[in-house]
N, C-alpha and C positions, 0 to 999 in steps of 0.2 A: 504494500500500500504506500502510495505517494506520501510522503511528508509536505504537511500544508506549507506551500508557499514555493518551496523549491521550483519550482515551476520558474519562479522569478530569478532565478541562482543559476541552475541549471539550465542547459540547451535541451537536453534529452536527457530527464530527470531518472526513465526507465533503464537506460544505457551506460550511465554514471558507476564508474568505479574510480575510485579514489588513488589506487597503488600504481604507481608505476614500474615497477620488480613485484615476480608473481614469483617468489622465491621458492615455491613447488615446481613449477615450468621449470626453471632454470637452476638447474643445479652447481653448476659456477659460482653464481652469486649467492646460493644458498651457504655452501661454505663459504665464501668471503663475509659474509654478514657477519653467520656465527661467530666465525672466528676472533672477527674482528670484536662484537661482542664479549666474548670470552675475555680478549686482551683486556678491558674498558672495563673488568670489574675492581680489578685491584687500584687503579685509580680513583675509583669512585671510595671504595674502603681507607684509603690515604687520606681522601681527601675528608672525610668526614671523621676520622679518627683527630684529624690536625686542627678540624675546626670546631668543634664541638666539647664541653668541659662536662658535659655529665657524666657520671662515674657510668653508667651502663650503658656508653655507647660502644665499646671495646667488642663486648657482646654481641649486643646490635647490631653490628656492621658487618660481624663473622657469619651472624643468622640471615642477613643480609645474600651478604657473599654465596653463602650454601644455597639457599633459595631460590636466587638468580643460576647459577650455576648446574642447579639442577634441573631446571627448568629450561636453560642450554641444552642439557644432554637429552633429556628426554623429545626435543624437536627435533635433536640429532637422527634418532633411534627412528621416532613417528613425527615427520614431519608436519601430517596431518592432524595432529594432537588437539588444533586449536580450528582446524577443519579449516583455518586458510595459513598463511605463512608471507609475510613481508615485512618491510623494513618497521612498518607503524605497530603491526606485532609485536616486532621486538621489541623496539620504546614503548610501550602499553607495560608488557609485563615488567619490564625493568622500572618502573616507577611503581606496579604494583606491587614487586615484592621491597619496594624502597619502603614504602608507606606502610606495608607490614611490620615492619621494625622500624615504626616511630617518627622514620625520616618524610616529613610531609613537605619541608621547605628545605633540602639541604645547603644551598646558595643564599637564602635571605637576607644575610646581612653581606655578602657580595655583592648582589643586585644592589641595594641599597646604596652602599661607595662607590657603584660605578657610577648609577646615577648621579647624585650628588654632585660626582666629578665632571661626567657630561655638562652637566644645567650649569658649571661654572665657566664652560665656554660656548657657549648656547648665542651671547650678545654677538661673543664676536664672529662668528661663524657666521651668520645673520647678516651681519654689519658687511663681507666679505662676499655673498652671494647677491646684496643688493647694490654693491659697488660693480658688478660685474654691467659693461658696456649695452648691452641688449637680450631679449626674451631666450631665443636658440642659445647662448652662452650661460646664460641662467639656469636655461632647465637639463643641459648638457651636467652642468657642473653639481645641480641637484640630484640628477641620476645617479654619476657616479658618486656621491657622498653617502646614497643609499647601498650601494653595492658597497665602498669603503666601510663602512656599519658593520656588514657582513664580514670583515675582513678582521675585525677588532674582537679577539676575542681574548678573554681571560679564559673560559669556559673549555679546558680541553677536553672534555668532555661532549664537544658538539659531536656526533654520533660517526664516527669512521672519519673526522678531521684533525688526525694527526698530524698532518701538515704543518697546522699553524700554530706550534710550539713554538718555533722559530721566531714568529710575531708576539706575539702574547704580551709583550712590555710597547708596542708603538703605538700611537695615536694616531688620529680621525688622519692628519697630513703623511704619515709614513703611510700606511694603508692606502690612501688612494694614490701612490706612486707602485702598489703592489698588484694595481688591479690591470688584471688583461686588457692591454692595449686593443685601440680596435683596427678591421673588424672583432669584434666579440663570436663565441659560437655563435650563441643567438643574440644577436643584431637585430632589435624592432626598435633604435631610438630616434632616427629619423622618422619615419611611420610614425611613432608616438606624438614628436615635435609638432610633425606638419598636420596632425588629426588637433591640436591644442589650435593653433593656428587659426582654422577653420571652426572648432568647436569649444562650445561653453559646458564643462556635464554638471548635470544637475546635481546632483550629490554620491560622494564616492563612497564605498565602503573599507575602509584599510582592516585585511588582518596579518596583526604585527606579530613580531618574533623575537627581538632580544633585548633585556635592557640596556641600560648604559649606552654606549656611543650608537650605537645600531638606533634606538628610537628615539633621543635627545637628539644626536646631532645626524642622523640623518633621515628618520621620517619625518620629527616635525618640519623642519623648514620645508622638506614636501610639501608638507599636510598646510603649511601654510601659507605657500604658494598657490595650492590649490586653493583655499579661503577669499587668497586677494583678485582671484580672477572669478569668483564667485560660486565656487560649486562647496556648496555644504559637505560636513567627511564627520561617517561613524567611524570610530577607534575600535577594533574588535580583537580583543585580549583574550587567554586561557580565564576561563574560570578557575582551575587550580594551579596552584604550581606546579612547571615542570622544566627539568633541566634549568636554566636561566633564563627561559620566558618571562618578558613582563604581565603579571595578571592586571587583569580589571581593577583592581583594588591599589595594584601601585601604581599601576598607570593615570587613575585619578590623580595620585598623591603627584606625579611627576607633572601632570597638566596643570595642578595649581601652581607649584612653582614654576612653572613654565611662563605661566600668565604673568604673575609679576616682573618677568623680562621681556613678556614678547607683547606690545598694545594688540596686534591683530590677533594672536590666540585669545588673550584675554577679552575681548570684545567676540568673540564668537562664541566663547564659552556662556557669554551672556546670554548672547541672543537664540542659543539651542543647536546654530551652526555648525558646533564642534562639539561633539559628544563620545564619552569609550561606553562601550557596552561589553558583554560577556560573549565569547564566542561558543559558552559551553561543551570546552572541549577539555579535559584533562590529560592531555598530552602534547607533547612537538608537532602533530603532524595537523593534519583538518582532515577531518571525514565531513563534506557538508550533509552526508542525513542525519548527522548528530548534532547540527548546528540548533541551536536552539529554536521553538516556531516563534518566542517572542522578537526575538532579533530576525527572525525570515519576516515577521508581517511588518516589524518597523522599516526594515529594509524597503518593503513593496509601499509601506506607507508613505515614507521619504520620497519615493521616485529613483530608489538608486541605479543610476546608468552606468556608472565604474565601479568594479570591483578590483581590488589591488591585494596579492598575496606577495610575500615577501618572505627570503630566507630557506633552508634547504628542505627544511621540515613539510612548508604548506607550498611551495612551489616546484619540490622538485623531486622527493621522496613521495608525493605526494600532489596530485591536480598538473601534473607538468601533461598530459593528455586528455584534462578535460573540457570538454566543452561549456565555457559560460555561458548566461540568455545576455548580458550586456557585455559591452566594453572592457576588456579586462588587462592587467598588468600583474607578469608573473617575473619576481625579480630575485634571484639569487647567486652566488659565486661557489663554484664549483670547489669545494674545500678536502675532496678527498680523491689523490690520484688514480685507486682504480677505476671509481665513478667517471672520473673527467675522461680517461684513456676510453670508457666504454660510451659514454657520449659522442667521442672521436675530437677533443679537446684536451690541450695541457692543464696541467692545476691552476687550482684558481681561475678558469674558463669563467666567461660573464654568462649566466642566460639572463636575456632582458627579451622577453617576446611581452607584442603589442598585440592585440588581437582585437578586431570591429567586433560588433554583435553580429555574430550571422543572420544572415539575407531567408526569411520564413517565405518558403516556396508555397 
């Protein structure tokens, strides 16, 4: 049965699969996942051993470990365990056996200092995008500052982006000197430019993906550039935490301090223009039939004519194959080099695809 509203999300709401790796079809990448999985426990137990001072998390983390781990093997054995097998599986279970032993936020007070840290160069970042000479240089430089976002991570833990150890100490300007020159694999930013050019959207949808530099310094000044040329923009955050996703609840907290430095966020925030809402998703990836129906009818209610995914989780582990009903922008950086080598791109490859609303025969 249809989930109400999807209708308005979706092209072909009956044809909608969410995975891009059928990791039963393909048996390659079903070892590469695993494996990679497997590797990505003992970090996660380091890293919550290191940050955490209550006396029974030593425990925790081991039950933890065991949990995840055997939960690895057992997909080993019967792949079909879970009656489907892909990359959103995995992060599913991996956060539900996190939250089984206690770990509900393990990053929160990370998240937290990154923010903080972002929203202290917010003005100037700002001040730098609107000294830029004309619209095509502005929104050139806004793209890639979202891609750059991508690229910033403390989080090494983003799911098979070992990679970007390497980085992990640079900011928002090291980072966009690390991004795939162009062409890009996927090159839609011309297409994107010249559809702004020609059109005003009505109101966009963003769903975002990581705190700190990623959604301080590179979706708002997006999200608020999109504001100054007048298309209203839902904020659409995890309802729970996961990995270092920003949720609904801190993304509030990041838009109020945001308003105190930026007049146009703060004056949208007034008038309703700029709103976060809950994407009702407890994980990295999006499955839109688990998007919430209160956020599908405000969506349909709003008029939303763009939809914006961003990041590896909702654009490319995930919807990088599906068809939306409007205008959409799927944006992430390819952070893990067997991924990128099987796209047919080197690391850190851009996908930036622009897609119209398909033409109803």
């Amino acid at each position: 049965m249809e989930h109400f509203g999807l209708s308005h999300i979706l092209f072909e709401p009956d044809k909608y699969s969410p995975d891009t790796l059928d990791l039963l079809a393909d048996e390659e990448a079903r070892e590469y996942w695993l494996n990679t999985c497997e590797k990505l426990v003992e970090k996660y137990v380091n890293f919550a051993l290191s940050n955490n001072e209550d006396p029974t998390v030593e425990i925790r983390a081991l039950k933890f470990k065991t949990c995840y781990v055997e939960a690895l093997k057992e997909l080993r054995v019967n792949p079909l365990a879970h009656g489907q097998l892909t990359i959103r599986l995995l992060l599913d279970v991996n956060e539900t056996c996190l939250r089984s032993q206690g770990f509900f936020d393990l990053w929160k007070q990370q998240k937290k200092y990154e923010n903080e840290t972002a929203l202290a160069s917010l003005s100037t970042r700002l001040s730098e995008l609107d000294a830029l000479p004309d619209n095509r240089q502005r929104w050139t430089e806004l793209c890639r500052g979202v891609l750059a976002g991508k690229l910033f991570i403390w989080n090494m833990f983003d799911w098979g982006a070992q990679a970007v150890t390497s980085i992990l100490n640079c900011g928002l300007y090291e980072a966009l000197q690390k991004i795939q020159k162009r062409p890009w694999l996927y090159d839609g930013l011309d297409k994107w430019i010249e559809k702004l050019e020609k059109t005003v959207h009505h109101c966009a949808a963003v769903f975002v993906d990581n705190s700190g530099v990623d959604i301080v310094l590179g979706i708002l000044p997006f999200v608020r550039a999109l504001l100054l040329r007048g298309t209203s923009v839902i904020l659409c955050a995890n309802e729970w935490p996961a990995l270092n996703d920003v949720t609904n609840v801190e993304l509030q907290e990041v838009l109020q301090h945001a308003s105190q430095i930026c007049p146009v966020l703060a004056a949208a925030m007034a008038t309703g223009d700029l709103v976060v809402r809950s994407n009702g998703q407890r994980g990295p990836c999006l499955d839109f039939r688990t998007v919430s129906v209160d956020l599908c009818t405000e969506m349909k209610m709003r008029g939303v004519d763009l939809i914006i995914l961003e990041g590896m989780g909702r654009a490319l582990h995930t919807n990088l194959n599906a068809r939306l009903a409007v205008d959409s922008l799927k944006l992430a950086v390819v952070k893990n080099a067997w991924l990128a080598q099987r796209l047919g791109g080197p690391l850190f490859s851009v996908i930036f695809i622009y897609e119209e609303k398909p033409l109803v025969t």
